[in-house]
N, C-alpha and C positions, 0 to 999 in steps of 0.2 A: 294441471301443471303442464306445460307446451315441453317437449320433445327436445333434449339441444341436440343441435349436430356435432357430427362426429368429427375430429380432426384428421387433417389431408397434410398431404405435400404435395412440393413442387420440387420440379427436377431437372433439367436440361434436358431436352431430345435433339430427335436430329434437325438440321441444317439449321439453325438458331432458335428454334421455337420451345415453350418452354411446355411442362407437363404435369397439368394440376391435378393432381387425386384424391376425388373423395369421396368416400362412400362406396368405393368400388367401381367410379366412373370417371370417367381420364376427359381431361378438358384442355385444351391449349391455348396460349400464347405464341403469335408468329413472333419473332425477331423483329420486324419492320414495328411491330405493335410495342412491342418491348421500347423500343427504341425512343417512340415516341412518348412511349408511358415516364420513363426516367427522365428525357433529355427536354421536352415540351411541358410536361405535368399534362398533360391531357388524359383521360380515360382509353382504357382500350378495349377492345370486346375479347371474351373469353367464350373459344368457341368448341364445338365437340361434334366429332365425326360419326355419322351414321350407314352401317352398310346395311344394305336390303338387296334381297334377290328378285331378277324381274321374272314376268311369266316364261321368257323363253329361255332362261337360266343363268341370263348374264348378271353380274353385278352389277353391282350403282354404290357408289358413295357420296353422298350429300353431306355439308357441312353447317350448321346453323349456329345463329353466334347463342347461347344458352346464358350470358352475362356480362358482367363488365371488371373489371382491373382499375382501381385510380388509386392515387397519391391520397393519404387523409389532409386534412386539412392541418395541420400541425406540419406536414412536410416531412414528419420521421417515419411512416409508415405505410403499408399498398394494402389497401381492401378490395376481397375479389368477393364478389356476389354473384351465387350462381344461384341452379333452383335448386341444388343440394344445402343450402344456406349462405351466410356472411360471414366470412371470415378475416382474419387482419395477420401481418406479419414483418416482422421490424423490417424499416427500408432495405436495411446496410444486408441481411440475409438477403433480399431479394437481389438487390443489386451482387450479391459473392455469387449466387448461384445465376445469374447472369451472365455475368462470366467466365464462368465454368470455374470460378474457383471454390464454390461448395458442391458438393456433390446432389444435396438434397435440404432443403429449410421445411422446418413446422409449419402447419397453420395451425391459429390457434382462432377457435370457434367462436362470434361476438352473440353476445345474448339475445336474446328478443324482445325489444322494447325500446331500443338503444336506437338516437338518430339516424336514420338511413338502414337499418335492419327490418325485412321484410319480419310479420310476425308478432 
């Protein structure tokens, strides 16, 4: 029996970008991707920051995109896939905490087996 993932949220951070968590690993949404997620219907990458220390002690942060963000085909809802899993969450929360008028939205975890769900 396959593993399901565990449920995240999402949350506004700073300068518009948003803050997916799950599993214990923090993934974002710039604003500019936001933007275009809601206002275009296009996909957007969901990406997560990596620090590593170099040999002569300074840091580095690299950023790589780990998934994607789109609109389901029905138009009511945003499926984010990361390598944490697929998850789904009703438009209108994504869109309130986009604008900062929710503080924090559920994800709620999509099965394994299900169109477009790695797994």
């Amino acid at each position: 029996m396959p593993v399901q993932p565990e449920a995240g949220t999402i949350a506004p951070g700073e300068r518009e970008t948003l803050v997916i968590t799950v599993e214990g690993e923090q993934y974002s949404l710039t604003g500019e991707d936001v933007r275009t997620l809601l206002f275009y219907g296009k996909a957007a990458p969901v990406c997560q920051a990596h620090r590593a220390t170099r040999e002569d002690g300074t840091g580095a942060v690299t950023i790589s995109i780990e998934g994607y963000a789109a609109i389901t085909t029905a138009g009511r809802g945003v499926k984010i896939v990361t390598r944490a899993g697929c998850y789904h969450l009703p438009l209108v929360s994504f869109q309130r905490v986009a604008r900062g008028e929710a503080v924090s939205a559920p994800l709620f975890p999509l099965l394994p087996g299900y169109p477009g769900v790695p797994g």
